[in-house]
Every structure is written in C-alpha cells, then in structure tokens.
DSSP file (Angstrom, degrees, kcal/mol; ACC not computed):
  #  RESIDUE AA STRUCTURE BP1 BP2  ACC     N-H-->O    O-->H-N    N-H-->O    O-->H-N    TCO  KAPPA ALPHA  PHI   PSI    X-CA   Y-CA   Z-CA
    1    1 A X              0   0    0      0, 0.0     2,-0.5     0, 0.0    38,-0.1   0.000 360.0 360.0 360.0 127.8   88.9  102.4  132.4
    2    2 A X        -     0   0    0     34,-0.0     2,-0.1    33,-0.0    30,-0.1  -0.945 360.0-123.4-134.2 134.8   86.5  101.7  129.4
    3    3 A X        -     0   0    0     -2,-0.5     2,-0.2    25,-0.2     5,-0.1  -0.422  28.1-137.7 -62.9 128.3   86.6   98.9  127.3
    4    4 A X    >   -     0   0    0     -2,-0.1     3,-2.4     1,-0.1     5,-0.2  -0.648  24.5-116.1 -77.9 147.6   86.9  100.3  123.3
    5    5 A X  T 3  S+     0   0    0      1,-0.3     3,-0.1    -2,-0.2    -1,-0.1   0.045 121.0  63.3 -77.8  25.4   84.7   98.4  120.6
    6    6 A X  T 3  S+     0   0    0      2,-0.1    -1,-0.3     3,-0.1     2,-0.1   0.549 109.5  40.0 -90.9 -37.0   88.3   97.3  119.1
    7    7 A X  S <  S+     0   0    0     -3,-2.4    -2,-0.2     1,-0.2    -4,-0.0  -0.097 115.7  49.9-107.4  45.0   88.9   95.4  122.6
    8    8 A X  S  > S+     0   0    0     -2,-0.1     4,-5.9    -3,-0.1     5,-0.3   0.250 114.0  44.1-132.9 -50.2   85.3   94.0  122.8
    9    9 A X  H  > S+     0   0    0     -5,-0.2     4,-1.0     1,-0.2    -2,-0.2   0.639 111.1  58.4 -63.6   4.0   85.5   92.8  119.3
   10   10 A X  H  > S+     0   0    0      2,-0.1     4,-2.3     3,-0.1     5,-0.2   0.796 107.6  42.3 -89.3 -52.6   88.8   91.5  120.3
   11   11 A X  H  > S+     0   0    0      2,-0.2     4,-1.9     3,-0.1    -2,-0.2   0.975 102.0  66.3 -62.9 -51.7   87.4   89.5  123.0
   12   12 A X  H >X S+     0   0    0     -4,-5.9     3,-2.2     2,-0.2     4,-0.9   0.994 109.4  50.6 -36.0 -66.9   84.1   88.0  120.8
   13   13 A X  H >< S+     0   0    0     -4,-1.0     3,-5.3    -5,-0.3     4,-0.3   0.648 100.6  51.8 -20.1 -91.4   87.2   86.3  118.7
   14   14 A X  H 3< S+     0   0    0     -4,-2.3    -1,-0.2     1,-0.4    -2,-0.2   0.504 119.0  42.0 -38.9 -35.9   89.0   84.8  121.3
   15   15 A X  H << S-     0   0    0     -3,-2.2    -1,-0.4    -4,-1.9    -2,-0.2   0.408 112.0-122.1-108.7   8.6   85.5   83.5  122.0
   16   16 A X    <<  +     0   0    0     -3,-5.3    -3,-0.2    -4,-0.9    -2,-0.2   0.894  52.3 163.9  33.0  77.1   84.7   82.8  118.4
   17   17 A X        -     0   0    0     -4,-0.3     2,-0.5    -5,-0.2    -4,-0.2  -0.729  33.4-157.3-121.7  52.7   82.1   84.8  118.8
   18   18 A X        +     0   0    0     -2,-0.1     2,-0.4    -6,-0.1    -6,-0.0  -0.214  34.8 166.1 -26.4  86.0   80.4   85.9  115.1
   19   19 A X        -     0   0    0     -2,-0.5     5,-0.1     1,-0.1    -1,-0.1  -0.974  38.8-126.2-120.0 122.1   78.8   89.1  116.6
   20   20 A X     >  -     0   0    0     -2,-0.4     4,-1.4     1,-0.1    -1,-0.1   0.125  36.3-107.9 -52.7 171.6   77.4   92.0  114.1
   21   21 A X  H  > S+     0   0    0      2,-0.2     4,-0.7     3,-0.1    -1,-0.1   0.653 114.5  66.3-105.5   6.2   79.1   95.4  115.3
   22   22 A X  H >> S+     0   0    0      2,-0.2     4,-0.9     3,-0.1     3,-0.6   0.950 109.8  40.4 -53.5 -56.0   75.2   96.6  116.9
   23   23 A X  H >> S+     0   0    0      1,-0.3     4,-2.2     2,-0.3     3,-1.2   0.877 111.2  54.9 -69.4 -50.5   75.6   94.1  119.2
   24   24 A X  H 3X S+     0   0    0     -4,-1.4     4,-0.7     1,-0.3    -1,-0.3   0.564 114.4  44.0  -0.4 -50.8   79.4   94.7  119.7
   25   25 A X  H <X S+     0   0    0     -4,-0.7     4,-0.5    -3,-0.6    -1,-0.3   0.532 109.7  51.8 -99.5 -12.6   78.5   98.0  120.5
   26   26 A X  H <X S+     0   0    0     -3,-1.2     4,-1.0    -4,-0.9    -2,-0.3   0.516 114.3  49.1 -52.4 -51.5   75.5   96.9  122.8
   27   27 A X  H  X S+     0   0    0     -4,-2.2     4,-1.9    -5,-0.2    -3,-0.2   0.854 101.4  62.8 -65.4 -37.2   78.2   94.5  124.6
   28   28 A X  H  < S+     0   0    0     -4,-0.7   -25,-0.2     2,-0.2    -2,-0.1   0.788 106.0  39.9 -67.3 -40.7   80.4   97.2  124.9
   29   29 A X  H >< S+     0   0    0     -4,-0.5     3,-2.9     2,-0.1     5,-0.3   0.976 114.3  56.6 -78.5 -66.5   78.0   99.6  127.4
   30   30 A X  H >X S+     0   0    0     -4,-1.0     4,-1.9     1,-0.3     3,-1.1   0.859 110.0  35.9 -26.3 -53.9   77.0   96.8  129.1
   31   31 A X  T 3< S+     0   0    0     -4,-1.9    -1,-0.3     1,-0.3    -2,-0.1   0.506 120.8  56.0 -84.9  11.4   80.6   95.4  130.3
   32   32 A X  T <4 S+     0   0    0     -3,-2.9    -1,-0.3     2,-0.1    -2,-0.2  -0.096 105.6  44.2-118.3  25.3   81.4   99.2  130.6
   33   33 A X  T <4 S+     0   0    0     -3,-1.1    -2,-0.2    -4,-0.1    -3,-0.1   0.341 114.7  51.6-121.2 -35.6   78.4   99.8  133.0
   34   34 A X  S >X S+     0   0    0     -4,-1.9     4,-1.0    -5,-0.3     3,-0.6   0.777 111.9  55.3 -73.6 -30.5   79.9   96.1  134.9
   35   35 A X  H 3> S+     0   0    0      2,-0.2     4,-1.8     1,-0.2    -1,-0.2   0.701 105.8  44.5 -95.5 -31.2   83.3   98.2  134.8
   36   36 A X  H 34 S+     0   0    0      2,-0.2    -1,-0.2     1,-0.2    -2,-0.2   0.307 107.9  59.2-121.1  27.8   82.0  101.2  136.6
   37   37 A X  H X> S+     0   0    0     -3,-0.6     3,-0.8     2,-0.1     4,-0.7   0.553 107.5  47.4 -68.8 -46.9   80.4   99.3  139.1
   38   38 A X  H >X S+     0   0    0     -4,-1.0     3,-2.1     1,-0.2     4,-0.6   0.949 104.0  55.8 -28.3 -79.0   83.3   97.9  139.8
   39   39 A X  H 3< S+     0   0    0     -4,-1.8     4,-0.4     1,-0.2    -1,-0.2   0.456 105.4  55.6 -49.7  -6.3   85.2  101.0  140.0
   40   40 A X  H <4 S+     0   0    0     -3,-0.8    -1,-0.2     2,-0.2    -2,-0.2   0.551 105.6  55.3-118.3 -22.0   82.7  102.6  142.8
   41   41 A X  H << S+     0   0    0     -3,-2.1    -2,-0.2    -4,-0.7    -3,-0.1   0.447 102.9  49.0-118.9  43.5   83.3   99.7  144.8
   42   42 A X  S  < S+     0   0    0     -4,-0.6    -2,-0.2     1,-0.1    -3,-0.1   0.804 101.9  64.3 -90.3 -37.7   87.1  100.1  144.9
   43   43 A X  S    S+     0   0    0     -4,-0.4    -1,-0.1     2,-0.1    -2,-0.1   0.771  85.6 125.7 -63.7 -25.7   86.4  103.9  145.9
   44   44 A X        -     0   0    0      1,-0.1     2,-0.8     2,-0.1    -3,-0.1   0.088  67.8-126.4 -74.4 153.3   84.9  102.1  149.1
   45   45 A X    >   +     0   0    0      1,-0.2     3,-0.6     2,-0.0    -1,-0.1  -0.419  51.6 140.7 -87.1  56.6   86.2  103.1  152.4
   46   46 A X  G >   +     0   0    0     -2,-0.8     3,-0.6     1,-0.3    -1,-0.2   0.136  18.3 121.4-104.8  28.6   87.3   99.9  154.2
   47   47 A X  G 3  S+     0   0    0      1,-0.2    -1,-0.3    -3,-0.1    -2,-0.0   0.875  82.4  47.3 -42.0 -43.1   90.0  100.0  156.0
   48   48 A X  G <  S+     0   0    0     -3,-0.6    -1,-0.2     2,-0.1    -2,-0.1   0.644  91.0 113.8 -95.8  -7.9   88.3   98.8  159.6
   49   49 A X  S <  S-     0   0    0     -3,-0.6     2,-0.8    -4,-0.1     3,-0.0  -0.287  74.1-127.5 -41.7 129.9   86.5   95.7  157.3
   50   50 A X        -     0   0    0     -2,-0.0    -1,-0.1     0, 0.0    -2,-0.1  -0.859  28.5-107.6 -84.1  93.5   87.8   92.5  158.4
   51   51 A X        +     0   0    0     -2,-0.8     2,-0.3     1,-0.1     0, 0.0   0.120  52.5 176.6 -33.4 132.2   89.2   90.4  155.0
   52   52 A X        -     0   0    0      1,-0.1    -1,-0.1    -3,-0.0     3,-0.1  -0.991  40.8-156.5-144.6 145.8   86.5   87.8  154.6
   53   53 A X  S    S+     0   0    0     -2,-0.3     2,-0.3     1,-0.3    -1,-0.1   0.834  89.0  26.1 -97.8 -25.7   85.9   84.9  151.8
   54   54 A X        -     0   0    0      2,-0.1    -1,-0.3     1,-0.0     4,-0.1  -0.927  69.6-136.3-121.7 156.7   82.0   84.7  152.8
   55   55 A X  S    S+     0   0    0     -2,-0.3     2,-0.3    -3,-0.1    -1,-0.0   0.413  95.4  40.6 -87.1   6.9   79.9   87.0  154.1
   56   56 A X  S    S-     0   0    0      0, 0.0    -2,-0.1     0, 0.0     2,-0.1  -0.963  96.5-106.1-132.8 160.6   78.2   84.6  156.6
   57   57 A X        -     0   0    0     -2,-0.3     2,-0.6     1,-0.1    -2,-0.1  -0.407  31.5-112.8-101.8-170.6   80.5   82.0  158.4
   58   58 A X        -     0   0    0     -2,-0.1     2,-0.5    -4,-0.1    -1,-0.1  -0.934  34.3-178.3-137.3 115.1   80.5   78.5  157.5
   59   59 A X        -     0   0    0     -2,-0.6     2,-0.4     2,-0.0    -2,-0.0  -0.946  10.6-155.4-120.1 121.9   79.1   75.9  160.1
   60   60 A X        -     0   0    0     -2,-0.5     2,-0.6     1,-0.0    -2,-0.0  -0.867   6.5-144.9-112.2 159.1   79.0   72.3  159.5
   61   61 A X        -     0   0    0     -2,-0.4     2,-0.1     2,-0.0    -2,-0.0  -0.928  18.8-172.4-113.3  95.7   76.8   70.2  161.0
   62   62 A X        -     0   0    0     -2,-0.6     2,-0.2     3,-0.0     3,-0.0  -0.657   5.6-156.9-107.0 169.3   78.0   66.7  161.8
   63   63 A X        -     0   0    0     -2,-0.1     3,-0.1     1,-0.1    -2,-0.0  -0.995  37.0 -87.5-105.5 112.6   76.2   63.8  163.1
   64   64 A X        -     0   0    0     -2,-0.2     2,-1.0     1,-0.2    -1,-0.1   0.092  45.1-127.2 -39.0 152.7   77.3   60.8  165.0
   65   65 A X        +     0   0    0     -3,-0.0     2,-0.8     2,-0.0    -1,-0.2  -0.721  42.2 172.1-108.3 112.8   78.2   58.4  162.2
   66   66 A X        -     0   0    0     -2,-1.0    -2,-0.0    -3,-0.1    -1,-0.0  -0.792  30.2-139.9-113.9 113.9   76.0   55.4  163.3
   67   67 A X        -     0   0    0     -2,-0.8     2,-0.2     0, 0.0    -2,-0.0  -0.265  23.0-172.6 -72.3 138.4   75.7   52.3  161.1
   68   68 A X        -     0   0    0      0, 0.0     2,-0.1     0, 0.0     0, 0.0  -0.712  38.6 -84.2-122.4-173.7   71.6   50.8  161.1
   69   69 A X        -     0   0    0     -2,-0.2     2,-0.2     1,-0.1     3,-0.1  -0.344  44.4-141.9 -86.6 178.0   70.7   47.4  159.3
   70   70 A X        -     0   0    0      1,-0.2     3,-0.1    -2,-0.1    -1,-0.1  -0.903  29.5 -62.3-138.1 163.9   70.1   47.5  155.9
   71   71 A X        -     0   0    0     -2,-0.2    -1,-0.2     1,-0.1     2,-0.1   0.118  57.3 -95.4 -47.1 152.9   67.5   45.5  153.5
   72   72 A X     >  -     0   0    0      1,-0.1     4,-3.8    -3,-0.1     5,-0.2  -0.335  24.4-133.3 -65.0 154.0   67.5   42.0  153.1
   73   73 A X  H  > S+     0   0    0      1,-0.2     4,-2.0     2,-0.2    -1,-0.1   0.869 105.5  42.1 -82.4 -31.0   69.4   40.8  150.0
   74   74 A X  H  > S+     0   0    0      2,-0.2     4,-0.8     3,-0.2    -1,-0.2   0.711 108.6  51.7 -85.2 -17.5   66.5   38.6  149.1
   75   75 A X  H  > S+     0   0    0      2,-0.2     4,-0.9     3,-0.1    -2,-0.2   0.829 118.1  47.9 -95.4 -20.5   63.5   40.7  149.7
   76   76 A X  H >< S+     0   0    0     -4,-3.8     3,-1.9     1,-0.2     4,-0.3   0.990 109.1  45.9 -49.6 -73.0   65.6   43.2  147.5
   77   77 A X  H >< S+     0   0    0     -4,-2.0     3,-0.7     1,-0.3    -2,-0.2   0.573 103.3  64.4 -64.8 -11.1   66.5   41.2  144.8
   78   78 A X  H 3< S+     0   0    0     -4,-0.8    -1,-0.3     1,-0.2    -2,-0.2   0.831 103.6  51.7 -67.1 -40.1   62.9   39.7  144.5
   79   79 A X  T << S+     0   0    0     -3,-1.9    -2,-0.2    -4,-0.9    -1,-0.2   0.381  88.2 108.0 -41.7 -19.4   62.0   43.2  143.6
   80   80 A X  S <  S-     0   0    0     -3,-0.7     3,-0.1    -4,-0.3     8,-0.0  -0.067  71.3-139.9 -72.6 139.9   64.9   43.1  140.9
   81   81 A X  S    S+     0   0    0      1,-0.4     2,-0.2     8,-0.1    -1,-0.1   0.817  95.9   8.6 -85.8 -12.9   63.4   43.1  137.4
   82   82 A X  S    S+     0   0    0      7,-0.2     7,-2.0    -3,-0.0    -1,-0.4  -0.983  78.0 159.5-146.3 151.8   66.3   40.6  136.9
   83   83 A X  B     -A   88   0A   0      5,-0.3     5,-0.2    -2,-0.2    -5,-0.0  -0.865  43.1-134.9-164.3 171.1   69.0   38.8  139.4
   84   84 A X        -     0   0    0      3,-0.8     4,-0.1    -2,-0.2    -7,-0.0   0.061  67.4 -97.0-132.4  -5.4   71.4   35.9  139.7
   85   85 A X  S    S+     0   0    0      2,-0.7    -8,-0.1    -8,-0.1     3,-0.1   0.070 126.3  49.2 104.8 -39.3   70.0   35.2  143.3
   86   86 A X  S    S+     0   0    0      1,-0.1     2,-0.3    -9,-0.0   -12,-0.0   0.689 116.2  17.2-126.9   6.2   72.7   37.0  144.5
   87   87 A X  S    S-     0   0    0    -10,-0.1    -3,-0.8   -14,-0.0    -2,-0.7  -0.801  81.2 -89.2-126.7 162.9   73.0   40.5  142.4
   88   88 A X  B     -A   83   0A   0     -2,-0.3     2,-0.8    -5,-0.2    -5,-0.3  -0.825  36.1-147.9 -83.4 115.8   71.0   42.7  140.2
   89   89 A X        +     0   0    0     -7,-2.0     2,-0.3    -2,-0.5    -7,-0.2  -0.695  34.3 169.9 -85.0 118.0   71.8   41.1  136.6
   90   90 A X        -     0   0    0     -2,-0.8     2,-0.1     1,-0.1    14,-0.0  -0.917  41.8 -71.7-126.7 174.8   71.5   45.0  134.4
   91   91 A X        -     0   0    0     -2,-0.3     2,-0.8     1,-0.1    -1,-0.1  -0.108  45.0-108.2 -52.4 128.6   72.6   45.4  130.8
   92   92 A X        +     0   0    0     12,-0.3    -1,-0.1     1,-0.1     3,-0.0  -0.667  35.5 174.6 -66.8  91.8   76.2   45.4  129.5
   93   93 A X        +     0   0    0     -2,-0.8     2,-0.3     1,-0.2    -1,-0.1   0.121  67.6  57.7-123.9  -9.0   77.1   48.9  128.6
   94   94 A X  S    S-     0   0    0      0, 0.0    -1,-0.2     0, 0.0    -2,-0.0  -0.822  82.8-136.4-143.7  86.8   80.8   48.1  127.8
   95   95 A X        -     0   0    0     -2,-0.3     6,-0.1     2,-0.1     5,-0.1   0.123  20.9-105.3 -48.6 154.5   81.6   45.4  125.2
   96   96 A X        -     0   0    0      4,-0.8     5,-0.0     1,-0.1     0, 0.0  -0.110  32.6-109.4 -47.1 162.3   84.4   42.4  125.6
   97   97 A X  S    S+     0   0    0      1,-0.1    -1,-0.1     2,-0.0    -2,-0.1   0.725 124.1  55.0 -57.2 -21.4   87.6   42.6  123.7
   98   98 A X  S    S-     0   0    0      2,-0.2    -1,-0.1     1,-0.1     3,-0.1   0.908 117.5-111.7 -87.9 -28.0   86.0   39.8  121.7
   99   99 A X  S    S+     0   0    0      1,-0.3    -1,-0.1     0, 0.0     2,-0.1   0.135  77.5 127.7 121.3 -18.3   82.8   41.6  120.8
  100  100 A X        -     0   0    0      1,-0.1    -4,-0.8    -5,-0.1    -1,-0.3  -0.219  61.1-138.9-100.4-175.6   80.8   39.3  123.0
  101  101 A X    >   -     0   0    0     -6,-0.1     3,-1.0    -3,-0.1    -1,-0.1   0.317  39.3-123.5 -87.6   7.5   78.3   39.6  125.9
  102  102 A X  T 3   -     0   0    0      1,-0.3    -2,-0.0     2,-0.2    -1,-0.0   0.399  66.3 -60.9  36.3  17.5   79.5   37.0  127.9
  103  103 A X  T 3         0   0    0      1,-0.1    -1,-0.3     0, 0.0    -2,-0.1  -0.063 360.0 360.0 115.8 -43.6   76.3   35.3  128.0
  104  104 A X    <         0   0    0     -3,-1.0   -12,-0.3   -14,-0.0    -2,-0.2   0.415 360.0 360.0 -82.8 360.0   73.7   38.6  130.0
C-alpha cells in the first residue's frame, strides 16, 4: 500500500496543515518508507512468539508502608516567609464572589 500525494494532502487538511506541494511530496516518501517498514514486519514469521504487551516483564517493587515522624509545625512555619502560627499564609489566586480578599 502507498499513500498517493491526493491522500497525504488529504490528511495535512484534516490537520490544518498549510503545506506547499514539495513538502507534500517530501511527506509522502517518508510515511511511504514508515509504510514499508511496516509491511516487512508483517511478512515476519511468528507463529512460535508468545503475544506480549512489553518486551521486558513488569516488576514492581513495593516497600513496607511505614509511617516516620514528620517536622515540627513550628520549626516549619518559622521558616514560612509568612504564617498565622498555625499555617503557611500564601497569596489568594482565586477571588471572592464579592471581589474581595478577605483580609490576606
């Protein structure tokens, strides 16, 4: 099967794809060189192959899941460039219905 420079320019549309017809024709051996790669390895003899989705198998690696402490909330938030004592106070990124800031 080889793609015609009717069905290459067909496809540049679809993909609203302004392309000059050099290039068109430059696209066209390329995806017809991708096409008869293809085609060489359908010819292939595999019949004794075992149907696979990777070619390496797929090992996960778990870990016990072990909870450790975690920083203090004050020696964080002293680090903070701003805080409420008990949060990180950061910038309001999502206005009010009213328009206002609620005060941060």
């Amino acid at each position: 099967m080889k793609l015609t420079l009717e069905e290459v320019s067909n496809v540049a549309f679809l993909a609203r794809l302004a392309l000059p017809e050099e290039e068109l024709r430059r696209l066209a051996g390329h995806l017809n060189q991708i096409i008869e790669h293809f085609a060489a390895l359908q010819e292939l003899d595999t019949t004794d192959v075992e149907p696979t989705e990777r070619v390496l198998p797929m090992v996960n690696v778990y870990r016990e899941d072990v909870a450790l402490p975690g920083l203090d909330r004050e020696d964080v938030l002293r680090c903070a460039p701003r805080s409420n004592g008990e949060a990180f106070l950061v910038p309001r990124v999502v206005d009010t219905a009213d328009g206002k800031d609620g005060g941060q």
